[in-house]
C-alpha positions in Angstrom: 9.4 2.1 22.0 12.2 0.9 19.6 15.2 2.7 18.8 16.9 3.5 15.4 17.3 0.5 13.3 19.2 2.4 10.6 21.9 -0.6 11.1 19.7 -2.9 9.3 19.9 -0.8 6.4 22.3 0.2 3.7 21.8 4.1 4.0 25.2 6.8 3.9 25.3 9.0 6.8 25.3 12.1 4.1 21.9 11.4 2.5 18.6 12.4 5.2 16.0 9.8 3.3 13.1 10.9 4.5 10.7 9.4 1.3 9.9 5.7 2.2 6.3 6.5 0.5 8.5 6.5 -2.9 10.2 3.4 -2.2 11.7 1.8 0.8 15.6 1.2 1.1 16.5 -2.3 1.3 16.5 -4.3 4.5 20.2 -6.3 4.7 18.1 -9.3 5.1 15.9 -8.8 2.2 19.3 -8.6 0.1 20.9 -11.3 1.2 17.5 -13.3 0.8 18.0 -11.9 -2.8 21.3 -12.7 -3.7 21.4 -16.2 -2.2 17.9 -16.8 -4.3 19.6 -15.8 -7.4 22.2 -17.8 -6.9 19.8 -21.0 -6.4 19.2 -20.0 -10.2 22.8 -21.2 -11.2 21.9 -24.6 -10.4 18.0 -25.6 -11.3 18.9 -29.2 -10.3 18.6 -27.8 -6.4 14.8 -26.4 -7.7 12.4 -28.9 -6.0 8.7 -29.4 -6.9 8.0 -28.7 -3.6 10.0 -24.7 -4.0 6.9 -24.0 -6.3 4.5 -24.0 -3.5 6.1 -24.2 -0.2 7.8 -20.3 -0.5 4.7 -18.9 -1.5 2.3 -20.8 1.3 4.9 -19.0 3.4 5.0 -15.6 2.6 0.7 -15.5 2.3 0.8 -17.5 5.8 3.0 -14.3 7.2 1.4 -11.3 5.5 -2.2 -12.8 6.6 -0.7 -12.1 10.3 0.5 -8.9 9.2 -3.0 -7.8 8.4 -4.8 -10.2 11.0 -6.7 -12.1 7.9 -7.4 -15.6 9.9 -7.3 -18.0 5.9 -4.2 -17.5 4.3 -5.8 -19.1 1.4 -7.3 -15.2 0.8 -3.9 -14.2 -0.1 -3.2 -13.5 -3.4 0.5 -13.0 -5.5 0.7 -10.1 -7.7 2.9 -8.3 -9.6 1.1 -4.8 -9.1 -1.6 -3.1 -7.9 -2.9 -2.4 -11.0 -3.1 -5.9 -11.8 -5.1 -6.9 -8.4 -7.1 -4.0 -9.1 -7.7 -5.7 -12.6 -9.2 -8.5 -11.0 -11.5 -6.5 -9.1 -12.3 -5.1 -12.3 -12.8 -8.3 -14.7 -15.3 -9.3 -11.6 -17.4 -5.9 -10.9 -20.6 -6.1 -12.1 -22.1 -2.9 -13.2 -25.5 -2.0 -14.3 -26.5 1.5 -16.0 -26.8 4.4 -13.4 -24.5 2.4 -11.1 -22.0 4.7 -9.5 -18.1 3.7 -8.1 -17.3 6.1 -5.4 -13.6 7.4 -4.8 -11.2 10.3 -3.5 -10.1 12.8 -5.4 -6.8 12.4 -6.8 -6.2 8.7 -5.6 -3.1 7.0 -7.3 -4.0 6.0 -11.1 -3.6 2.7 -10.7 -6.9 2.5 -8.3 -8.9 4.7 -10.7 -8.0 4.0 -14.2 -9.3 0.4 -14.1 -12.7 2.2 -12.9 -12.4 4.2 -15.8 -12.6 1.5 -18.3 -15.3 -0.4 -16.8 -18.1 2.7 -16.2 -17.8 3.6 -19.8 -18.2 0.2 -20.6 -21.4 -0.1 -18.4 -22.7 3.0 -18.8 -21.7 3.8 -14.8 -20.6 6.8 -13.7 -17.7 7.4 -11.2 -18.1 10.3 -8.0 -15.0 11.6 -6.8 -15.4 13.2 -3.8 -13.4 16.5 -3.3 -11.4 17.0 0.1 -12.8 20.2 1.7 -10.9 23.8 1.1 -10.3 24.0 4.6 -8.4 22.8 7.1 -8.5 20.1 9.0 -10.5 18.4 6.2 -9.6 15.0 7.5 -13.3 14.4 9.4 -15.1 16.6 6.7 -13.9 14.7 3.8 -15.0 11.4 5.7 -17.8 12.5 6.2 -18.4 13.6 2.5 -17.2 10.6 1.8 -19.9 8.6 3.7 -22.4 11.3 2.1 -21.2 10.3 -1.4 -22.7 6.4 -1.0 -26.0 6.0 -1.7 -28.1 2.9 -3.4 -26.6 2.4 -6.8 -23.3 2.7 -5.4 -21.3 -0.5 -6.6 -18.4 0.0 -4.7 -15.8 2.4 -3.0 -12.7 1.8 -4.1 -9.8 4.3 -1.9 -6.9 4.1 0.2 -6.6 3.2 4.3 -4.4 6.7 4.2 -4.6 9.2 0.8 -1.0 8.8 -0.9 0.0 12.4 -1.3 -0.6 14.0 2.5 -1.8 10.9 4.7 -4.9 12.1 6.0 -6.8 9.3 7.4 -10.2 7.2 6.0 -12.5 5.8 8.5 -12.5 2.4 6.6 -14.6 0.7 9.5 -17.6 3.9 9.1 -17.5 3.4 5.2 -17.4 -0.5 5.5 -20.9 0.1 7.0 -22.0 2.4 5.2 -21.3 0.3 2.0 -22.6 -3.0 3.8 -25.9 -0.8 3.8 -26.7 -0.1 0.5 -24.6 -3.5 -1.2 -21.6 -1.9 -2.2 -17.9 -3.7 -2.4 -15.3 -1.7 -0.5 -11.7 -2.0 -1.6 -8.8 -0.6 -0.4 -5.4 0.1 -2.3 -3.0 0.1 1.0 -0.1 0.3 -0.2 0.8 3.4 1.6 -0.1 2.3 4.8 -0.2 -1.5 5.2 3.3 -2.6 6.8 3.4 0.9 8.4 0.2 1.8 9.9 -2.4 -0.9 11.8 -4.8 -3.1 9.6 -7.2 -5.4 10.5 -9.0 -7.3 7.9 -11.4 -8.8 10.6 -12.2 -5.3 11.7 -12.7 -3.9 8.7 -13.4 -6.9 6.6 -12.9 -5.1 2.8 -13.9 -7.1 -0.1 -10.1 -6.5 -1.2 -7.4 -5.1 -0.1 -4.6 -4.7 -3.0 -0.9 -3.7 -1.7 2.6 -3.3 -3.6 5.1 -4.8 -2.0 8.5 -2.1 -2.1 7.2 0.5 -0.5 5.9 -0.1 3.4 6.1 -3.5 2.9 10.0 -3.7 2.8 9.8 -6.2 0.0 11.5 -5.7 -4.0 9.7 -4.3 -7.1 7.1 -6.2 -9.5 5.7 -8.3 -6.6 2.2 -7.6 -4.3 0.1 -8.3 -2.0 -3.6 -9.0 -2.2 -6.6 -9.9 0.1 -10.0 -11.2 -1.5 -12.9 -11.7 0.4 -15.6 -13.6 -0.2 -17.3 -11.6 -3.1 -14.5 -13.1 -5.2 -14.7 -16.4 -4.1 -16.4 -17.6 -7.9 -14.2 -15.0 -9.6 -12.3 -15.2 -13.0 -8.6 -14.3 -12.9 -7.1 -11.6 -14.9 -4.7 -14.3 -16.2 -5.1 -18.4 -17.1 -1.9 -20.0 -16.0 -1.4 -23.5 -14.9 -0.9 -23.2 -11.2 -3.9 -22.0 -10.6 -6.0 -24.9 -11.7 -6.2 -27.5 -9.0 -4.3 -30.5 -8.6 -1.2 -28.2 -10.5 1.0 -29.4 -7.7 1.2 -32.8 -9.5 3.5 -32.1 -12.8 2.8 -35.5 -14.1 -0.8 -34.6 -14.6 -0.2 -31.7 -16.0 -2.1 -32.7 -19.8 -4.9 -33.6 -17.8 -6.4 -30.0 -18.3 -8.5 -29.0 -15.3 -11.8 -27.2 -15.3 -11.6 -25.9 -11.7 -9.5 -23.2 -10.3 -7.7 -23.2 -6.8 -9.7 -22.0 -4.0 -10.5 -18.5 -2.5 -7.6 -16.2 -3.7 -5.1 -18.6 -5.0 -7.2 -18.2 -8.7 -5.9 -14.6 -8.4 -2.0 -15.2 -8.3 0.3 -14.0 -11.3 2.0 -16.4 -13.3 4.9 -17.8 -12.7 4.0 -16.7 -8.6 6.9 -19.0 -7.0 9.5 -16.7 -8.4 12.6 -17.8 -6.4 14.1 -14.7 -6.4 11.2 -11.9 -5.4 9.1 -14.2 -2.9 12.0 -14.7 -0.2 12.8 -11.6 -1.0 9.2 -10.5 -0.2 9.0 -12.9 2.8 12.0 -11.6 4.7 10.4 -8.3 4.3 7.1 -9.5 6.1 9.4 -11.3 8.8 10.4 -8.0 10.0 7.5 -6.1 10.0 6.0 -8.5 11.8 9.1 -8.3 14.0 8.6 -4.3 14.4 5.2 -4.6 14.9 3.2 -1.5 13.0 1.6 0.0 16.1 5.7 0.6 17.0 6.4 2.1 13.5 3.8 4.3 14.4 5.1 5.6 17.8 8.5 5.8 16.7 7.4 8.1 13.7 5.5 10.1 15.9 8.1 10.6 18.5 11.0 11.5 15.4 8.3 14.2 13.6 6.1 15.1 16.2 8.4 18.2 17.4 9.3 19.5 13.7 5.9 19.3 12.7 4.6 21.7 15.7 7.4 24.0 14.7 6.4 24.1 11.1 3.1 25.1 12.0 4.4 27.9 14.1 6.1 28.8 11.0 3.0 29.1 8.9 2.4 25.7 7.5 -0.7 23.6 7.0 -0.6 20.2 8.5 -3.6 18.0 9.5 -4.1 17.1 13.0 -2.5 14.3 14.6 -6.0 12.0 14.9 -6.8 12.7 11.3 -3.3 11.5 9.6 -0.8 8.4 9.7 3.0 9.9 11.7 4.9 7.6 8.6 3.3 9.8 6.1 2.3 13.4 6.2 1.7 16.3 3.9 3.1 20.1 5.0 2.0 22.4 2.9 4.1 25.9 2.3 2.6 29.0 3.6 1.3 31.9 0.8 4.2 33.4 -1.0 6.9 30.5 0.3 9.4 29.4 -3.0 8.7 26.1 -3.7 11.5 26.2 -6.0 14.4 27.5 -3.8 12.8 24.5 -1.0 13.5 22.5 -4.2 17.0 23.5 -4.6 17.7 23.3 -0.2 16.9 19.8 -0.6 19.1 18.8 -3.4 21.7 20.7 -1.7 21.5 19.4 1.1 20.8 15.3 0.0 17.3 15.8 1.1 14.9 13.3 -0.1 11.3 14.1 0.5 8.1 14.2 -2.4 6.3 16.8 -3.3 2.5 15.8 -4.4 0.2 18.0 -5.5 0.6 21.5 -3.5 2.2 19.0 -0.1 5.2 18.2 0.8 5.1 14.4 1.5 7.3 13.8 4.4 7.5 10.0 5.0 9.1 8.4 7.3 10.9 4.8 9.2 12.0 3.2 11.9 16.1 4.0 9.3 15.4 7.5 10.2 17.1 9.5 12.8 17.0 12.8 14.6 19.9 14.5 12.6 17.8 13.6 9.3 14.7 15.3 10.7 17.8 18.3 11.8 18.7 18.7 7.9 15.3 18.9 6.6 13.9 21.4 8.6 16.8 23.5 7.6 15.4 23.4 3.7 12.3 24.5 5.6 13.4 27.6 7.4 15.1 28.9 4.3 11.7 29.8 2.6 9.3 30.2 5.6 11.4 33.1 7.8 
């Protein structure tokens, strides 16, 4: 198993960071890829045609092994989730009676886009509920596969929900939704770069990721994966690089009908930015360095005691088979003071989330023991 690579990181001994599902801290690497790319800036004589293309043919060669996608060309640039989820949208064709299956209580940007497009369609969307008691991880699953039916369209949810990191059988719902027709796509971007994915296991018809969180890459870029389903698609944007032949400037004028093939119609304008792709690529290099099923153990190893106390203590955790180790809810016994846990953690330079009624504890391969140590101590102040 690895050990501690807090050294590749820029993190003070005094703060316990325990809230990579918020943002990641910075790799050394990714900021020196940074600052040497915005240094490139100060002389644009050194930009090259071939730095439009060449960096980004990189970084979707690397985060296609990262996700074990055999055509890079099905990697897409984005600036957001919500605007590869956009592209899903501008694409879905809905029908009246048509339903859009999805968790209750998914992150906004993988439901509002759904909202728009139902009312426009006269389709409904059916959020399934998790259950009210624990486990619920295999209940809600199975709820979940209960929930698809013939007019289903498409499920759209996470590999891991974002708030407590119970687990989704995406390979079960992928068949269930081959069944009746449906698209299945996946917002992982709290579990892709963290937690396995395999997009020839589970072959989603997308699979839309931001790139600062578990990917150990900057803000405002993404990730995205578009199967075949989108091979015809329209783009949520027209820009000039991703018509065909846009790698020859002189031809430029010579307006092209015809976009690039399989993904690259999806990427953001301006998607060579010199500063966030190398950025983004060192990011990948790592993680592919790591290796995710190693993320895994080592967050497993670094909570696994803790969490066994806190259930002695009272608290609500899901079993270890039906949740990700680099993200997990705890949820406070009856009558605990949310509010003085609150105050333990800023007093003690505690950073964890709190979603909803859980206590997201995330988690890295930056973290150590002694951070683990100084947030259980904001625990045992309110559950004696």
């Amino acid at each position: 198993m690895l050990s501690s690579q807090r050294h590749l990181f820029d993190l003070p001994d005094d703060v316990a960071y325990l809230n990579g599902a918020y943002m990641s801290p910075q790799l050394r690497a990714v900021e020196t890829a940074g600052i040497k790319a915005l240094q490139r800036k100060s002389q644009p004589f050194n930009i090259q045609l071939e730095d439009f293309f060449e960096p980004v043919q990189a970084l979707r060669s690397a985060y296609a092994r990262l996700i074990n996608c055999p055509d890079p060309g099905r990697i897409a640039i984005i600036p957001s989730v919500s605007y590869g989820m956009a592209a899903v949208a501008r694409n879905l064709k809905l029908q009246p009676g048509d339903n859009i299956v999805i968790t209750r209580e998914q992150f906004p940007s993988n439901y509002y886009a759904w909202e728009q497009v139902t009312e426009a369609s006269g389709a409904s969307i059916r959020v399934v509920d998790p259950p009210q008691e624990f486990p619920r991880g295999q209940a809600w699953n199975n709820a979940l596969l209960q929930a698809i039916d013939e007019r289903t369209a498409m499920v759209a949810m996470g590999q891991v929900h974002w708030a407590d990191g119970t687990l989704f059988d995406l390979q079960a719902i992928r068949q269930r939704a081959t069944t009746v027709g449906a698209l299945l796509v996946i917002d992982g971007t709290q579990s892709v770069g963290a937690y396995p994915f395999d997009v020839a296991a589970i072959q989603p018809d997308a699979l839309i990721c931001a790139g600062y969180k578990w990917l150990m890459g900057p803000y405002s870029i993404g990730l995205a994966y578009y199967g075949p389903a989108f091979d015809k698609g329209f783009p949520v944007e027209e820009n000039w690089i991703n018509r065909v032949d846009s790698h020859d400037f002189r031809n430029l004028v010579n307006y092209q009908p015809n976009y690039q093939p399989l993904a690259a119609r999806y990427n953001m304008g301006e998607q060579s930015n010199f500063i966030l792709v190398p950025m983004m690529k060192a990011g990948i290099d790592q993680l592919l360095e790591w290796g995710t099923d190693n993320i895994q153990s080592y967050a497993q190893a670094l909570l696994g005691d803790a969490l066994r106390e806190l259930e002695e203590r009272g608290c609500t955790i899901e079993p270890e088979d039906q949740r990700a180790h680099h993200l997990v809810g705890v949820r406070l016994p009856g009558g605990a003071n949310i509010e003085r846990f609150r105050e333990r953690l800023q007093e003690g330079q505690v950073h964890v989330s709190i979603r909803g009624n859980a206590i997201r504890v995330s988690c890295h391969l930056y973290n150590e023991m002694r951070e683990v140590e100084r947030l259980m101590e904001c625990f045992e102040a309110v559950t004696q």
